[in-house]
C-alpha positions in Angstrom: -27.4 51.1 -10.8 -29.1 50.0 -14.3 -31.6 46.9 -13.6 -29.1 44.5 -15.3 -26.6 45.1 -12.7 -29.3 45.0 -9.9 -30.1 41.3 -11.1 -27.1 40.6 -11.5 -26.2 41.5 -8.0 -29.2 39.8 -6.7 -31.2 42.9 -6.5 -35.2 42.5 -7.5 -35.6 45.9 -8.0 -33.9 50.2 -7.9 -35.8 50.3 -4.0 -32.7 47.8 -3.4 -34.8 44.8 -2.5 -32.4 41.7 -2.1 -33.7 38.3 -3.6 -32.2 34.6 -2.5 -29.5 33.8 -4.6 -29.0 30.0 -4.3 -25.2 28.8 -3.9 -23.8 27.1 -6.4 -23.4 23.3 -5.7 -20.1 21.6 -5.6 -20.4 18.0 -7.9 -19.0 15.7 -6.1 -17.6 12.2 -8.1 -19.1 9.2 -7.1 -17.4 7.4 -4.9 -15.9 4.1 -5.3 -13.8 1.5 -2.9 -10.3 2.0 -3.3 -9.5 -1.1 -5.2 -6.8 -3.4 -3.2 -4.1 -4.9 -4.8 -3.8 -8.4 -5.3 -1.3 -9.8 -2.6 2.1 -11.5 -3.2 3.7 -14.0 -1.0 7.6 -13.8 -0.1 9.1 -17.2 0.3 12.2 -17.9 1.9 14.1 -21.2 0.8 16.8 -23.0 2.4 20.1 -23.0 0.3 22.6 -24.8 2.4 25.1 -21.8 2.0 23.6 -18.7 3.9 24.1 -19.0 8.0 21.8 -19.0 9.9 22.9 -15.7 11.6 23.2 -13.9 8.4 19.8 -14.9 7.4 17.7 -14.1 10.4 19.7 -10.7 10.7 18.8 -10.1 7.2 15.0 -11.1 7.8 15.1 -8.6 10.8 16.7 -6.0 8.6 14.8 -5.9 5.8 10.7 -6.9 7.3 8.8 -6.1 10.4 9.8 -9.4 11.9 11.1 -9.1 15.1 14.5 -11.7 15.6 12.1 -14.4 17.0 10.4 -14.3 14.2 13.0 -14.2 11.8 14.5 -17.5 14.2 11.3 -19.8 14.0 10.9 -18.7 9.8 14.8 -19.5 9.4 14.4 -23.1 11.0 11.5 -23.6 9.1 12.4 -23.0 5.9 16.2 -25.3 6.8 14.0 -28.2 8.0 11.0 -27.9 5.1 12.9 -26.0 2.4 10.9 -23.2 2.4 8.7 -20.6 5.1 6.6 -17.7 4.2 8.2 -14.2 4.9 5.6 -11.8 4.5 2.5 -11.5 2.2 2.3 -8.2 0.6 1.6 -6.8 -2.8 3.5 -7.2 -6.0 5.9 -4.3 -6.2 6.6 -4.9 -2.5 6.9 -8.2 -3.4 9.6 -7.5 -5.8 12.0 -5.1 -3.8 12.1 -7.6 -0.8 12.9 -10.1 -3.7 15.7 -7.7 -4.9 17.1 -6.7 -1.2 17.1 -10.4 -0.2 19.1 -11.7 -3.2 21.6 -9.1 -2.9 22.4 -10.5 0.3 22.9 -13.7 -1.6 19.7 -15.1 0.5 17.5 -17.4 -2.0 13.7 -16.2 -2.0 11.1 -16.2 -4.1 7.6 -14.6 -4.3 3.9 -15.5 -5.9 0.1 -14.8 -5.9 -1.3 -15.8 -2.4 -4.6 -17.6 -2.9 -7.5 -15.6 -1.9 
């Protein structure tokens, strides 16, 4: 073997002896906090059309509020004229706008504070 290919292979010399080859280092990028979005609330308004079965069937069907829930944020929002949903973010935000008004349930949505 020529002494090219011998340094190359991480070979000093033709006797064969081996020399530390160092590994190559991975670069890692540095790391940053995942940024979190900016949250969205989902309100629910009272519209003097939509029962009061149909709406808290609805809430249960479309969130992760349990029928309780969806009870206690139904009477609020027919006694105030409006009760929070659920706070997400924005694009979230928007298809529980979308899937409530195609039940014909009025809802809106907006930044949360803070």
């Amino acid at each position: 073997m020529s002494d090219e290919k011998l340094e190359q292979a991480g070979v000093d010399d033709a006797a064969g002896t081996a020399t530390a080859v160092a590994p190559k280092k991975k670069v890692q990028p540095p790391k940053r906090k995942p940024q979190q979005l900016p949250p969205y609330k989902v309100l629910l308004h009272n519209d003097n059309v939509s029962t009061f079965d149909h709406v808290i069937q609805s809430i249960v069907r479309l969130t992760t509020l349990d029928r309780q829930q969806a009870l206690l944020r139904t009477i609020e929002a027919h006694e105030s004229g409006v009760a929070l949903l659920v706070t997400t973010h924005r694009e979230r935000a928007e298809l529980y706008c979308e899937q409530f008004m195609s039940l014909k349930i009025s809802v809106s949505m907006e930044p949360a504070e803070g």
